[in-house]
N, CA, C and O atoms as CSV, one atom per row, in Angstrom:
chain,resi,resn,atom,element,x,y,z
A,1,UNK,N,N,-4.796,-1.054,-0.029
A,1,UNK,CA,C,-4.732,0.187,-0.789
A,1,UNK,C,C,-3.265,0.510,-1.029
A,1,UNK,O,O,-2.352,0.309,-0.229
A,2,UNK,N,N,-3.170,1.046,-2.257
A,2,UNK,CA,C,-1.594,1.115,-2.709
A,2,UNK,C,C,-1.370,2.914,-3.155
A,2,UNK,O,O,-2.009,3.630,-3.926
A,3,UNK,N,N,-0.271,3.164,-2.348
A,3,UNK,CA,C,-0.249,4.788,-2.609
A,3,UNK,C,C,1.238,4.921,-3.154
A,3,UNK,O,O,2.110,4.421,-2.444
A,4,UNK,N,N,1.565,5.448,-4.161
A,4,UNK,CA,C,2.480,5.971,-4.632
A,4,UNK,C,C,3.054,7.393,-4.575
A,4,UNK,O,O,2.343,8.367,-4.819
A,5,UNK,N,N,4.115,7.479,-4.309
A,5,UNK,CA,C,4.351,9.357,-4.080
A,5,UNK,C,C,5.711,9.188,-4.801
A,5,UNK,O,O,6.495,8.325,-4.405
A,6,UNK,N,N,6.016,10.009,-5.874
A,6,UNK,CA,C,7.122,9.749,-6.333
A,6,UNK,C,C,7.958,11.208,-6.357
A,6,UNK,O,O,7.335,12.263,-6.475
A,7,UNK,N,N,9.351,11.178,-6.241
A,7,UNK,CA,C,10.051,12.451,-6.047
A,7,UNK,C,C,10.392,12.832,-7.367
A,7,UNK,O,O,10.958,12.040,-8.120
A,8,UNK,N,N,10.092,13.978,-7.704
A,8,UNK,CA,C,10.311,14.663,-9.036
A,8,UNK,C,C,11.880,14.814,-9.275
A,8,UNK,O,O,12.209,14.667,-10.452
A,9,UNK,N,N,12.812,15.055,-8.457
A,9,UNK,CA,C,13.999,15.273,-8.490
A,9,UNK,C,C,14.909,13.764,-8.455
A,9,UNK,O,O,15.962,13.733,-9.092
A,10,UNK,N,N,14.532,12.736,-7.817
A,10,UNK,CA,C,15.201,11.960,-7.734
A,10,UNK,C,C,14.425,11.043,-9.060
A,10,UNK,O,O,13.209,10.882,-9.158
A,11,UNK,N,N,15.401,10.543,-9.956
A,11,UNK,CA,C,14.839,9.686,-11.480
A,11,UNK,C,C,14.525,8.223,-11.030
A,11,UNK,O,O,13.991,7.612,-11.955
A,12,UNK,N,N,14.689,7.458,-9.890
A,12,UNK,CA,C,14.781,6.564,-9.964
A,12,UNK,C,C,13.352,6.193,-8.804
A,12,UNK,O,O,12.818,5.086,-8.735
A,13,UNK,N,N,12.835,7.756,-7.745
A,13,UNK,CA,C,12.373,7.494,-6.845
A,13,UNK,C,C,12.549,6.816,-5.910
A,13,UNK,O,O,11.633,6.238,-5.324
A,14,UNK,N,N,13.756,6.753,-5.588
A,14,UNK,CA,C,14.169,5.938,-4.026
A,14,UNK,C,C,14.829,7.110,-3.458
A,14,UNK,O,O,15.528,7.919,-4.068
A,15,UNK,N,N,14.468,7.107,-1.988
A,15,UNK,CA,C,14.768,8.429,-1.031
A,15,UNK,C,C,16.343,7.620,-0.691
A,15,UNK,O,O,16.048,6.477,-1.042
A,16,UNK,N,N,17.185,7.576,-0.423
A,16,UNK,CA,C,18.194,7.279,0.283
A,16,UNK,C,C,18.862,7.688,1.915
A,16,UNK,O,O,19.694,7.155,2.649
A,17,UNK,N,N,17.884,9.079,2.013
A,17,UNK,CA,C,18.002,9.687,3.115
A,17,UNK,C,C,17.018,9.081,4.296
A,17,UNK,O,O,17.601,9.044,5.380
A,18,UNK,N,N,15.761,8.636,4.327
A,18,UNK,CA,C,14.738,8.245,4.181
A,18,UNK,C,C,15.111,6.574,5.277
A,18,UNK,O,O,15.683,5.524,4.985
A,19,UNK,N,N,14.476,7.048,6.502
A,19,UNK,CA,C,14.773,5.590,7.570
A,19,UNK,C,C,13.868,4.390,6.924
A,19,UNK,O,O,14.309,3.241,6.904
A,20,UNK,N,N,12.809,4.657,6.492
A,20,UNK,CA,C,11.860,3.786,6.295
A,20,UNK,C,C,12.304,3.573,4.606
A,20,UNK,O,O,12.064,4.508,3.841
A,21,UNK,N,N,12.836,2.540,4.169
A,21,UNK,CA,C,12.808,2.462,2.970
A,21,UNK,C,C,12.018,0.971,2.735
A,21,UNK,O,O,12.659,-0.011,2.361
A,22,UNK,N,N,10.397,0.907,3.025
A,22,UNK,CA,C,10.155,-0.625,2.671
A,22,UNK,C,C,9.419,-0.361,1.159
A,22,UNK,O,O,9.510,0.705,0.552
A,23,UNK,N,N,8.818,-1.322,0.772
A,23,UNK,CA,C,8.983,-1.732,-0.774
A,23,UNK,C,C,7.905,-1.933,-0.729
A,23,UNK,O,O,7.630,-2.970,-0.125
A,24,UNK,N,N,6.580,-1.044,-1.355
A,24,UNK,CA,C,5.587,-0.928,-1.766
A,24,UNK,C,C,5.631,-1.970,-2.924
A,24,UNK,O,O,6.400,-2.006,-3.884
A,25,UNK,N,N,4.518,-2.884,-2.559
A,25,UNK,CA,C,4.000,-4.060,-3.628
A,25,UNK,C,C,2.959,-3.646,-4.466
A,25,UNK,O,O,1.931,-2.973,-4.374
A,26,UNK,N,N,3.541,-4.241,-5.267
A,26,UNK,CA,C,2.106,-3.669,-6.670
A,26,UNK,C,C,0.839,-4.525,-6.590
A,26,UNK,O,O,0.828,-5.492,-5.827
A,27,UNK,N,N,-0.313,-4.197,-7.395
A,27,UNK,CA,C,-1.211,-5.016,-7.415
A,27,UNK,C,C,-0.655,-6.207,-7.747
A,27,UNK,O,O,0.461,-6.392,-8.233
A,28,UNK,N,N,-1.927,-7.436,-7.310
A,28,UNK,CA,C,-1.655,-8.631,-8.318
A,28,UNK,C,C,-2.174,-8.787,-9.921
A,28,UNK,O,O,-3.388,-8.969,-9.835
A,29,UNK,N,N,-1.740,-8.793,-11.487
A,29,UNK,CA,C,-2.663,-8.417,-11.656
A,29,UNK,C,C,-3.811,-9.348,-11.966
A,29,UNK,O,O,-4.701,-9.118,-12.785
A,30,UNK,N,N,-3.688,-10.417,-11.223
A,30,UNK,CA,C,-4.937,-11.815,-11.452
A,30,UNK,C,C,-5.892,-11.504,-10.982
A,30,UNK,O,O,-6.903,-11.890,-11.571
A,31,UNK,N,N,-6.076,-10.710,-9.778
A,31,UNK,CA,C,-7.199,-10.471,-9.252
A,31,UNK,C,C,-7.598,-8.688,-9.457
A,31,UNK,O,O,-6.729,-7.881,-9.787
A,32,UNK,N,N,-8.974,-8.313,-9.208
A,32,UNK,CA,C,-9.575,-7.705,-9.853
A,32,UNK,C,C,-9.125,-6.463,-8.259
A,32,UNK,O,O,-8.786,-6.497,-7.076
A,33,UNK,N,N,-9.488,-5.407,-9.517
A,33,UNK,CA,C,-9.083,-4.115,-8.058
A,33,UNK,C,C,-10.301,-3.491,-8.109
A,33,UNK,O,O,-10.948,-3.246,-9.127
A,34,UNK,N,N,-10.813,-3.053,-6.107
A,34,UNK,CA,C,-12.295,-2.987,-6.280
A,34,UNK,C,C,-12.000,-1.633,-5.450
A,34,UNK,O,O,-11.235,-1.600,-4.486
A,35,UNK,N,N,-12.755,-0.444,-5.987
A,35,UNK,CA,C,-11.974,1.091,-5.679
A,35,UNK,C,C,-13.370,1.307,-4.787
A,35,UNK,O,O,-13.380,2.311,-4.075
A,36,UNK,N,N,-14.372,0.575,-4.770
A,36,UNK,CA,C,-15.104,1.177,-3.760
A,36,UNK,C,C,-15.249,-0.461,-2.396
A,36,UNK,O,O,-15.142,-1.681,-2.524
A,37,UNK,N,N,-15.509,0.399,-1.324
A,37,UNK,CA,C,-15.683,-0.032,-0.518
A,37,UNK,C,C,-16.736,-1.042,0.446
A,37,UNK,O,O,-16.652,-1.773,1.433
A,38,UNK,N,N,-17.888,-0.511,-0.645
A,38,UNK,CA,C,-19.245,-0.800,-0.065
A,38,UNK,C,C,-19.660,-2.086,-1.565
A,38,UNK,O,O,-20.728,-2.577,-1.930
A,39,UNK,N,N,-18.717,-2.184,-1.902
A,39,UNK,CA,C,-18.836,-3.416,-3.061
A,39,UNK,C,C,-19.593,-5.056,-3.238
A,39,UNK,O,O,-19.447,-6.027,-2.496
A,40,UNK,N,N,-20.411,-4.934,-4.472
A,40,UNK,CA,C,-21.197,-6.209,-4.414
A,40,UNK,C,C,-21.356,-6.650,-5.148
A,40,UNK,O,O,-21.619,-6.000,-6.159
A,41,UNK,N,N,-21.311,-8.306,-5.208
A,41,UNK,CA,C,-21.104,-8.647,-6.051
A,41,UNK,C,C,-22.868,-8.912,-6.855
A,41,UNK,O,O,-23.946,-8.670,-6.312
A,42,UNK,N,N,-22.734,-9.242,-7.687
A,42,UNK,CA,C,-24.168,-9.963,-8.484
A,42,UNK,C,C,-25.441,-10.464,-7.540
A,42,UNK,O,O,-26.544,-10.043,-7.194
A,43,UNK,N,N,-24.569,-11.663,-7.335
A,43,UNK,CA,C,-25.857,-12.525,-6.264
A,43,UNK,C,C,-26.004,-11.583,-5.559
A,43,UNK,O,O,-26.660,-10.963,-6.396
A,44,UNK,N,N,-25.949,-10.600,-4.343
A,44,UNK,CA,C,-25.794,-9.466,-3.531
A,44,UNK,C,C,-26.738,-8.751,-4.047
A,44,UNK,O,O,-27.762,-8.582,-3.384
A,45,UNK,N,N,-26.631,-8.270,-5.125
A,45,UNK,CA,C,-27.904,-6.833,-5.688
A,45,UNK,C,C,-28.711,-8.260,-6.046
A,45,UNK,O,O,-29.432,-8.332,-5.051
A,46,UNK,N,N,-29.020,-9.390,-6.822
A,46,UNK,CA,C,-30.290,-9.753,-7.452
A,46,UNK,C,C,-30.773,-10.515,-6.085
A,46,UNK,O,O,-31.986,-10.722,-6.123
A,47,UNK,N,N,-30.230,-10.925,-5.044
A,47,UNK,CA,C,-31.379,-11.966,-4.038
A,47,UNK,C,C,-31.354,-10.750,-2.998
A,47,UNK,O,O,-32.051,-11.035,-2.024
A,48,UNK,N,N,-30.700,-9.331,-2.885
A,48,UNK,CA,C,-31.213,-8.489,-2.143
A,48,UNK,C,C,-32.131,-7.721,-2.430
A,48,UNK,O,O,-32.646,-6.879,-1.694
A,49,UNK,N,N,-32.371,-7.956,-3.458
A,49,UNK,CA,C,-33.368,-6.617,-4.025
A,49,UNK,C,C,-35.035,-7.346,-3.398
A,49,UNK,O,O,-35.610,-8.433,-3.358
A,50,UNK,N,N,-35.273,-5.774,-2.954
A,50,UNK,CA,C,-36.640,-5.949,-2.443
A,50,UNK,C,C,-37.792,-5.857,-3.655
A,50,UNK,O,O,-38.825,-5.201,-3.518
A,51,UNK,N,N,-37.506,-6.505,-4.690
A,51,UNK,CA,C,-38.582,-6.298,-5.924
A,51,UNK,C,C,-39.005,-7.503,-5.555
A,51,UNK,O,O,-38.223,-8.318,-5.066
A,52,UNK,N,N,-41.073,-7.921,-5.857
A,52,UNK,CA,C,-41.396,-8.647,-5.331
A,52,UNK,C,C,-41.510,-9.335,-7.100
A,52,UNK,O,O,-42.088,-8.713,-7.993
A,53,UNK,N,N,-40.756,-10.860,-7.338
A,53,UNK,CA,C,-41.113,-11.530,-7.990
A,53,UNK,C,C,-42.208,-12.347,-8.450
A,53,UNK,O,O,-43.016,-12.623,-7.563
A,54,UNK,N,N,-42.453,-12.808,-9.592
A,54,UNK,CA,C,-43.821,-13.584,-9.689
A,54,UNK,C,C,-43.686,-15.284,-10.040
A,54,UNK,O,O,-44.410,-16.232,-10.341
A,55,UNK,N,N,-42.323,-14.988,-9.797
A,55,UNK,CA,C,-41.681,-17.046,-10.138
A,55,UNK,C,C,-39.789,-16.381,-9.278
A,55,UNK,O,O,-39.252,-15.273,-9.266
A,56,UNK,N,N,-39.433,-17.550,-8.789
A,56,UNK,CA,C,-38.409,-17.829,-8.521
A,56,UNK,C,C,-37.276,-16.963,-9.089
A,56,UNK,O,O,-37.422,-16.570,-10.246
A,57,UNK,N,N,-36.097,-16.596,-8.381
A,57,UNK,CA,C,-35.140,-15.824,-9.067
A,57,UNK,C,C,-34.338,-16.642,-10.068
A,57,UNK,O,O,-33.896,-16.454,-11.201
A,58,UNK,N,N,-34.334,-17.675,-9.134
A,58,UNK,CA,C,-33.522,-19.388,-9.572
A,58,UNK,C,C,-34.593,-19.728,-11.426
A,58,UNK,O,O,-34.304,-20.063,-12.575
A,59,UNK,N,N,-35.291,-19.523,-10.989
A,59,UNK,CA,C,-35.836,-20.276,-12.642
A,59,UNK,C,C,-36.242,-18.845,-13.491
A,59,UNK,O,O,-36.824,-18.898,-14.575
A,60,UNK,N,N,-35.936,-17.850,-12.984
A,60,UNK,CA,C,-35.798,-16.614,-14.077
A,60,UNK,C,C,-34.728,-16.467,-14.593
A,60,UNK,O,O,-34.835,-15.938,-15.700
A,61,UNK,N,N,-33.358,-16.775,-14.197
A,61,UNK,CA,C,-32.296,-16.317,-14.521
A,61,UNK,C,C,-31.608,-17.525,-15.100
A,61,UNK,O,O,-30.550,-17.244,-15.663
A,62,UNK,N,N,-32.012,-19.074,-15.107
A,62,UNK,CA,C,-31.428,-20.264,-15.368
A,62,UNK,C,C,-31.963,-19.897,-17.646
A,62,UNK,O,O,-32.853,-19.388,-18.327
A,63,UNK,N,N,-30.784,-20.537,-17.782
A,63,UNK,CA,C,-31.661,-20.891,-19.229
A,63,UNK,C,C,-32.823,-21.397,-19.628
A,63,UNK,O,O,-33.492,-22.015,-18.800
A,64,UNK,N,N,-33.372,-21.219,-21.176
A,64,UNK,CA,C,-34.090,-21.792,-21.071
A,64,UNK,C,C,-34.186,-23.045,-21.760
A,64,UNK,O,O,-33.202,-23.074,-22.499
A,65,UNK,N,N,-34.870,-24.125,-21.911
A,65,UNK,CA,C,-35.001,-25.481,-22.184
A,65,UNK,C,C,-35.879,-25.634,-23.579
A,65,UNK,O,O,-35.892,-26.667,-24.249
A,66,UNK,N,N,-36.624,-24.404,-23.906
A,66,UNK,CA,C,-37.563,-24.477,-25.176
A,66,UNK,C,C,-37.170,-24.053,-26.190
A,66,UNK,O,O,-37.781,-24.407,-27.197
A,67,UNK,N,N,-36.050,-23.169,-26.335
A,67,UNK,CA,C,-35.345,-22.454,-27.915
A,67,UNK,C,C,-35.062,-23.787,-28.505
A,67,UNK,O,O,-35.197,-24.996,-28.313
A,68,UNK,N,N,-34.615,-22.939,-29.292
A,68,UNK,CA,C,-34.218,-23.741,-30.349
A,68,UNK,C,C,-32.892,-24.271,-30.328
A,68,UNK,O,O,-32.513,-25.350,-30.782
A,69,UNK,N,N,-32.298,-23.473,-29.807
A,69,UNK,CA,C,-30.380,-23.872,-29.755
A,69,UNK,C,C,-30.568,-24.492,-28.250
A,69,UNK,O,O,-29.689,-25.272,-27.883
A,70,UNK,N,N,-31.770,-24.175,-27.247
A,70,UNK,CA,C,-32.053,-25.263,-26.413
A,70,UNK,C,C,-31.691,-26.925,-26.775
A,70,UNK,O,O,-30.818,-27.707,-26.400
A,71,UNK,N,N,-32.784,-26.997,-27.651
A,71,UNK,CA,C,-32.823,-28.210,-28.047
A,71,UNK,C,C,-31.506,-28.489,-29.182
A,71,UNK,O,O,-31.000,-29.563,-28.856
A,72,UNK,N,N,-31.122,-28.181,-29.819
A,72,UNK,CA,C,-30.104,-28.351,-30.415
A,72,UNK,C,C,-29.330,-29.020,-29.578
A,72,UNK,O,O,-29.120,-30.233,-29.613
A,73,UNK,N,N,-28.848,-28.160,-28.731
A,73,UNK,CA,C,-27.818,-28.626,-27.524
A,73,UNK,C,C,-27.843,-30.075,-27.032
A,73,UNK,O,O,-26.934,-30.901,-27.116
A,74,UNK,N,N,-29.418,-30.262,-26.347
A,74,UNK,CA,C,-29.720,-31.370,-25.539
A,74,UNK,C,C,-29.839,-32.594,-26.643
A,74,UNK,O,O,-30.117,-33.768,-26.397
A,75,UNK,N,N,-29.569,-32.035,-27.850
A,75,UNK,CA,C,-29.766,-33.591,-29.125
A,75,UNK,C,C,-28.417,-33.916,-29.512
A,75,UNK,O,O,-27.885,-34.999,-29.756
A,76,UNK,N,N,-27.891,-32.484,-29.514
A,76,UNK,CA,C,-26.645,-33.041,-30.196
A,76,UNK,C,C,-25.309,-32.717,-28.938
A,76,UNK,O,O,-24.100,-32.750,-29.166
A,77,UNK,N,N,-25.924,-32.437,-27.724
A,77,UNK,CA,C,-24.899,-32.480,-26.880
A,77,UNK,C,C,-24.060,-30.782,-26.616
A,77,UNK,O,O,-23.863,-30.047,-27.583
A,78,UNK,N,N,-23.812,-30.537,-25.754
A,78,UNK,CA,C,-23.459,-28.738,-25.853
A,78,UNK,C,C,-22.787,-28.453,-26.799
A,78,UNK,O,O,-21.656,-28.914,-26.640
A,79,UNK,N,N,-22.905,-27.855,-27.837
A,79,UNK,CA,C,-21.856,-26.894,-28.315
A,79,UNK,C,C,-22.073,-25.917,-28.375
A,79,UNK,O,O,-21.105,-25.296,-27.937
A,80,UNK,N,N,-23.230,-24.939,-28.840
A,80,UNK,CA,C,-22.785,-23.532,-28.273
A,80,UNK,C,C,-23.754,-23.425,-27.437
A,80,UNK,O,O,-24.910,-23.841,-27.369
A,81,UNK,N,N,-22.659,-22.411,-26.436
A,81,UNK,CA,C,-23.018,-21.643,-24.809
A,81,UNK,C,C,-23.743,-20.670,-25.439
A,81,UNK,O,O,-23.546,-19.895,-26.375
A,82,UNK,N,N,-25.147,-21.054,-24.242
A,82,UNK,CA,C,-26.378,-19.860,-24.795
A,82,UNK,C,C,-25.984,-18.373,-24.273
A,82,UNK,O,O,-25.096,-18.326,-23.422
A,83,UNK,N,N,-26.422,-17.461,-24.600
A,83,UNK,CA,C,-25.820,-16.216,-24.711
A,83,UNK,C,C,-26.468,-15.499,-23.014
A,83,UNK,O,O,-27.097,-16.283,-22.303
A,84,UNK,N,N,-26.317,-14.502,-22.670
A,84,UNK,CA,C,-26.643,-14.387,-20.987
A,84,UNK,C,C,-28.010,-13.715,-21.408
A,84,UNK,O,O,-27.880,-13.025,-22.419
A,85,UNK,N,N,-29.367,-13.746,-20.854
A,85,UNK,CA,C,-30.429,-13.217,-21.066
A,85,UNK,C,C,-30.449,-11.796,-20.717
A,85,UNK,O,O,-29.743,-11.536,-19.743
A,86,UNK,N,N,-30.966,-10.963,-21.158
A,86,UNK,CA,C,-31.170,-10.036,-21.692
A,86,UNK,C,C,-32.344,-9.219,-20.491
A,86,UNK,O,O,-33.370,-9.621,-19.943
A,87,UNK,N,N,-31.659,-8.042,-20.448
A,87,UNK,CA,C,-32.875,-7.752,-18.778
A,87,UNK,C,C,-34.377,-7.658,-19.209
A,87,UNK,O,O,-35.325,-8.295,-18.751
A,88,UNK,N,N,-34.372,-6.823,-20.083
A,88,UNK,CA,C,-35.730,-6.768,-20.909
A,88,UNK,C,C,-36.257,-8.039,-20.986
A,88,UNK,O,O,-37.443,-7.792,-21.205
A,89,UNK,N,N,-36.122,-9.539,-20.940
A,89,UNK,CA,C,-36.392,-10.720,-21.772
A,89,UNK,C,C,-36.742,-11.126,-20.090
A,89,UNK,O,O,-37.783,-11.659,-19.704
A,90,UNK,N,N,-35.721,-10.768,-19.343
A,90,UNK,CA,C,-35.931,-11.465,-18.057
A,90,UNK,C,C,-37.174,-10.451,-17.447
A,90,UNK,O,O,-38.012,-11.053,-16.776
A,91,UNK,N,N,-37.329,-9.348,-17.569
A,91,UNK,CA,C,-38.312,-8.983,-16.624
A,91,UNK,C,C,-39.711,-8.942,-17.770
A,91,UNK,O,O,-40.667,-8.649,-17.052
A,92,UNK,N,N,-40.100,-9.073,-18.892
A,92,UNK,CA,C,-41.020,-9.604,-19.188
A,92,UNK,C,C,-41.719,-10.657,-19.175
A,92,UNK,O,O,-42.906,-10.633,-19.501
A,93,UNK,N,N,-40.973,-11.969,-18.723
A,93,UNK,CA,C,-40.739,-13.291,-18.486
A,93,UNK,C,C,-41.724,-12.999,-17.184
A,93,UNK,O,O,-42.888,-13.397,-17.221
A,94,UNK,N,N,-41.186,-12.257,-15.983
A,94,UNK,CA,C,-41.805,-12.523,-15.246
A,94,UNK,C,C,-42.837,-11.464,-15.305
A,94,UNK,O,O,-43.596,-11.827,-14.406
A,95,UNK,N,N,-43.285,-10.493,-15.752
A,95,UNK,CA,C,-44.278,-9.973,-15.726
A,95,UNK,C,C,-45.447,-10.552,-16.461
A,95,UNK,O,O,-46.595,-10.180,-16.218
A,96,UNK,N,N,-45.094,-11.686,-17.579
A,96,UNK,CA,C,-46.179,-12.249,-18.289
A,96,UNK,C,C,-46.790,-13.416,-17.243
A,96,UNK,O,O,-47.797,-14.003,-17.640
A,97,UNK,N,N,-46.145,-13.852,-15.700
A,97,UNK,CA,C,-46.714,-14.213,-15.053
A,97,UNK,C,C,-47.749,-13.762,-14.151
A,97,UNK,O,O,-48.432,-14.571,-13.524
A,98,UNK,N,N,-47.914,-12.394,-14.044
A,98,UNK,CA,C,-48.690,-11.927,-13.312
A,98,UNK,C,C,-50.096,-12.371,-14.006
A,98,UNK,O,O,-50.242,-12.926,-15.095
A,99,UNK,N,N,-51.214,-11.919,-12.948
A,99,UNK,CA,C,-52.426,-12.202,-12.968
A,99,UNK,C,C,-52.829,-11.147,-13.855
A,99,UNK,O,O,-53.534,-11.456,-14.816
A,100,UNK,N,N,-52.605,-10.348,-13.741
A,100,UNK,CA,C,-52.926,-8.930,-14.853
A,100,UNK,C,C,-52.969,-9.338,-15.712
A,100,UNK,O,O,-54.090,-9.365,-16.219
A,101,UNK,N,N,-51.905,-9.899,-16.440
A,101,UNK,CA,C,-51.872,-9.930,-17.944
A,101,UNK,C,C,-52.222,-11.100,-18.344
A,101,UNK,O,O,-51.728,-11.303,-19.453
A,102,UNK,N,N,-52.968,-12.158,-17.899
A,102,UNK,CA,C,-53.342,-13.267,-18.537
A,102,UNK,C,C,-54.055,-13.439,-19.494
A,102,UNK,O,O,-55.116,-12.825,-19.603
A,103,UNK,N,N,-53.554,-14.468,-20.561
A,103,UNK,CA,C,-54.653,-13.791,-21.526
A,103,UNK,C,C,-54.471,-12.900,-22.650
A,103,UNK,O,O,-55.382,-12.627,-23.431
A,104,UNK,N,N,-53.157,-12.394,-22.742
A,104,UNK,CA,C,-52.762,-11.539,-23.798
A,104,UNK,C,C,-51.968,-11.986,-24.839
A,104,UNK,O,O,-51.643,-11.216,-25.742
């Protein structure tokens, strides 16, 4: 954690009077600054969540193999990166597995 206190009177903010003069480091800025504490990443909320699935988290969230730019890909080799699925797309996916709705 990085705290700044700066003196209104002095322009440059260095105390000179001041025993402790060490040298507050700035962020890095390559890496990401995380302001809360109790922080998580992705995998963390989707394989913690107590929602009971109806297929694998692993083959809900992987691409899929039947589009069209699916197959494009696998004929003519990757060129375009499929786009990230869509929550709506992912949780109908697995709700059209349930036993309920078979059939529709």
């Amino acid at each position: 954690m990085y705290i700044h206190v700066f003196d209104l009177h002095n322009s440059n903010n260095y105390n000179y009077n001041s025993t402790n003069n060490s040298v507050i480091l700035e962020p890095d800025p390559n890496r990401p600054i995380c302001f809360d504490e109790n922080f998580k990443t992705d995998d963390d909320i989707i394989y913690g969540s107590k929602y009971k699935f109806n297929q694998s988290i692993e083959i809900l969230i992987n691409n899929s193999n039947s589009t069209r730019l699916a197959k494009k890909n696998q004929k003519n080799g990757m060129k375009k990166i499929p786009r990230r699925q869509n929550a709506w797309i992912l949780y109908r996916r697995d709700k059209s597995l349930n036993s309920e709705f078979v059939g529709l």
